[in-house]
C-alpha positions as CSV (number, residue, x, y, z in Angstrom):
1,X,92.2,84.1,119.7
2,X,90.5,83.2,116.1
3,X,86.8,84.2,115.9
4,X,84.3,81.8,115.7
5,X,84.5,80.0,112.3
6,X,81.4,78.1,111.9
7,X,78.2,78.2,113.6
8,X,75.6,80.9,113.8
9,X,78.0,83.0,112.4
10,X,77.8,81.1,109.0
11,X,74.3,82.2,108.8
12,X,75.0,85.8,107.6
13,X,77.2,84.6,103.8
14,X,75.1,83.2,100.9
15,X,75.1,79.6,100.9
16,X,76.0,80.0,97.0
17,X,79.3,81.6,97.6
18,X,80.7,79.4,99.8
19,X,79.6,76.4,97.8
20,X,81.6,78.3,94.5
21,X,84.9,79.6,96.5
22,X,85.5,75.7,98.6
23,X,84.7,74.4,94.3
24,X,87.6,77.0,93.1
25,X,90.3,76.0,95.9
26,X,89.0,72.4,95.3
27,X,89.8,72.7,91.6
28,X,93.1,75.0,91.9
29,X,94.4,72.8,94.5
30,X,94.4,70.0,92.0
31,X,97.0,71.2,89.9
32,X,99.3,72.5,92.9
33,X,101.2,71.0,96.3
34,X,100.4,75.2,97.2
35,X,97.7,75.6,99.7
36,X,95.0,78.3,99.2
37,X,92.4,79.5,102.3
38,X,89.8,82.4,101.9
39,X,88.9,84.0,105.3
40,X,85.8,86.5,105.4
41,X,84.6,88.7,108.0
42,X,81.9,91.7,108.7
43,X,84.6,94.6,110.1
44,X,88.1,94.4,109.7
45,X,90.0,95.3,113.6
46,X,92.9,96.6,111.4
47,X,93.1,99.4,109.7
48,X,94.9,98.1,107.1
49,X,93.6,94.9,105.9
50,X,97.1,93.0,105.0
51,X,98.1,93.2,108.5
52,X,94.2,91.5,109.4
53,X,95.5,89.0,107.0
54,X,99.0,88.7,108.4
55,X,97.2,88.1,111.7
56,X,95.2,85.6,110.5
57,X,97.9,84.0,108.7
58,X,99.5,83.2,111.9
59,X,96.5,82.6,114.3
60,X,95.6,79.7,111.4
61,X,99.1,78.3,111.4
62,X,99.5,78.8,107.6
63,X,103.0,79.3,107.6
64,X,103.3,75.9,108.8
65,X,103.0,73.9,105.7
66,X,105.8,71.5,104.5
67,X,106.8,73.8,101.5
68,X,106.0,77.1,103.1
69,X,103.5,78.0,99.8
70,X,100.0,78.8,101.4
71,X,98.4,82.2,100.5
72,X,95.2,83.1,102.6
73,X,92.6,86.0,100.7
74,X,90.8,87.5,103.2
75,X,87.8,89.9,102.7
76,X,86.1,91.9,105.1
77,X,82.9,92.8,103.8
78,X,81.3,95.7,105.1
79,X,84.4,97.6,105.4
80,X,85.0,96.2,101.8
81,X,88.4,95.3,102.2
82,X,90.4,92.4,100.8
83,X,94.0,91.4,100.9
84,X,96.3,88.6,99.5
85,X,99.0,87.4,102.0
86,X,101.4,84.4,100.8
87,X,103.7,82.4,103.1
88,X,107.4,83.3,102.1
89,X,108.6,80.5,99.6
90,X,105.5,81.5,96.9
91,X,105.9,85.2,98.3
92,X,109.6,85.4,97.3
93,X,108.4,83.4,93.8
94,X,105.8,85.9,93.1
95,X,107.2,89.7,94.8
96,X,104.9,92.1,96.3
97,X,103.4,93.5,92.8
98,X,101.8,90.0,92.3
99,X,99.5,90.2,95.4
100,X,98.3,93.6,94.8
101,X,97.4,92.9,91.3
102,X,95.1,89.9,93.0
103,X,93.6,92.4,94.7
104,X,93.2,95.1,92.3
105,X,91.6,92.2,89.9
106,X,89.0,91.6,92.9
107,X,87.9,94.7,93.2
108,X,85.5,95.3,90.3
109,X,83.7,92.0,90.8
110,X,83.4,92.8,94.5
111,X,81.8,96.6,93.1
112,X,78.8,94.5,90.8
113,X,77.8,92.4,93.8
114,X,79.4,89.7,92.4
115,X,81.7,88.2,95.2
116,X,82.1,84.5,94.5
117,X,83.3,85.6,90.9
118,X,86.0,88.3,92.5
119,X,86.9,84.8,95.1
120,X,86.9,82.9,92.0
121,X,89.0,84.6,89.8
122,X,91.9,85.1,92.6
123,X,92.1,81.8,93.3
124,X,92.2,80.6,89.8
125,X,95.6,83.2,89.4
126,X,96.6,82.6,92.5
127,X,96.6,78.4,91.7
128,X,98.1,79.0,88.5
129,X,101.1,81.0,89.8
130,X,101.4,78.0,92.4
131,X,101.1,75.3,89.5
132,X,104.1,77.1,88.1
133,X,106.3,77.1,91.1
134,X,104.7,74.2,93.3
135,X,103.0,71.8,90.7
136,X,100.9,69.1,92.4
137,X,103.0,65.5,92.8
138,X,100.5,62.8,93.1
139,X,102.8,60.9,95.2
140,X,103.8,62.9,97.8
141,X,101.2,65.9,98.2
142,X,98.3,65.7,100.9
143,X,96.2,68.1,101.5
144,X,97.5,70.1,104.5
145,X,95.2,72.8,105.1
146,X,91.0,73.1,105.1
147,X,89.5,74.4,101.9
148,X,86.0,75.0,103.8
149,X,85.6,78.8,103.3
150,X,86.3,80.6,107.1
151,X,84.1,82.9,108.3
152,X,84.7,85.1,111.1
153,X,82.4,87.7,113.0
């Protein structure tokens, strides 16, 4: 079952950062037929935050896409964890040592209290790298999954 999304639960991330990660997707998506969701939390229930985003992943139905190329970032703030997982078309694309060097780029900008810039800058790589491998096709793409920030519990 997927935590609540919306709702009082909104209440607790800054207004601002939402705003700035749904404008990055926005803009990445433009360029790509990829699909890119963030999903943020308080406490991840995993220990290790790629198999919270694995989870998620499924629950969300991400691997359901027409080209198989969404990625989901997921963050769980006061455990301050963050993970990149990528359905298995961009995956193969892109190999393991891609997604941890998303993360390992995030983590600074998550240490200076800046999190819509660490968001920011994943999705921006993370949009290129789908560019290259999935560019956008005005004809035929759609856009198949939300690009509303999720927020969990």
């Amino acid at each position: 079952m997927l935590p609540q999304l919306f709702g009082r639960s909104r209440s607790w991330i800054d207004p601002a950062v939402a705003t700035r990660v749904e404008a990055a997707i926005r803009l990445a998506e433009r360029q790509t037929s990829g699909e890119i969701r963030v999903f943020t939390e308080r406490r991840c229930s995993f220990v290790d935050a790629v198999d919270r985003a694995a989870e998620l992943f499924a629950q969300l139905a991400m691997h359901q896409t027409e080209q198989r190329n969404a990625v989901l970032i997921y963050w769980a703030v006061l455990d301050r964890q963050v993970a990149v997982f990528a359905d298995q078309e961009i995956h193969e694309k892109l190999g393991s040592n891609f997604w941890a060097e998303r993360v390992e780029h995030m983590l600074p900008l998550f240490r200076s209290a800046d999190p819509a810039a660490a968001l920011e800058d994943c999705i921006q790589a993370v949009g290129e790298a789908l560019q290259k491998h999935f560019p956008y096709d005005q004809g035929s793409d759609r856009n198949e999954l939300s690009d509303n920030l999720m927020i969990g519990r």
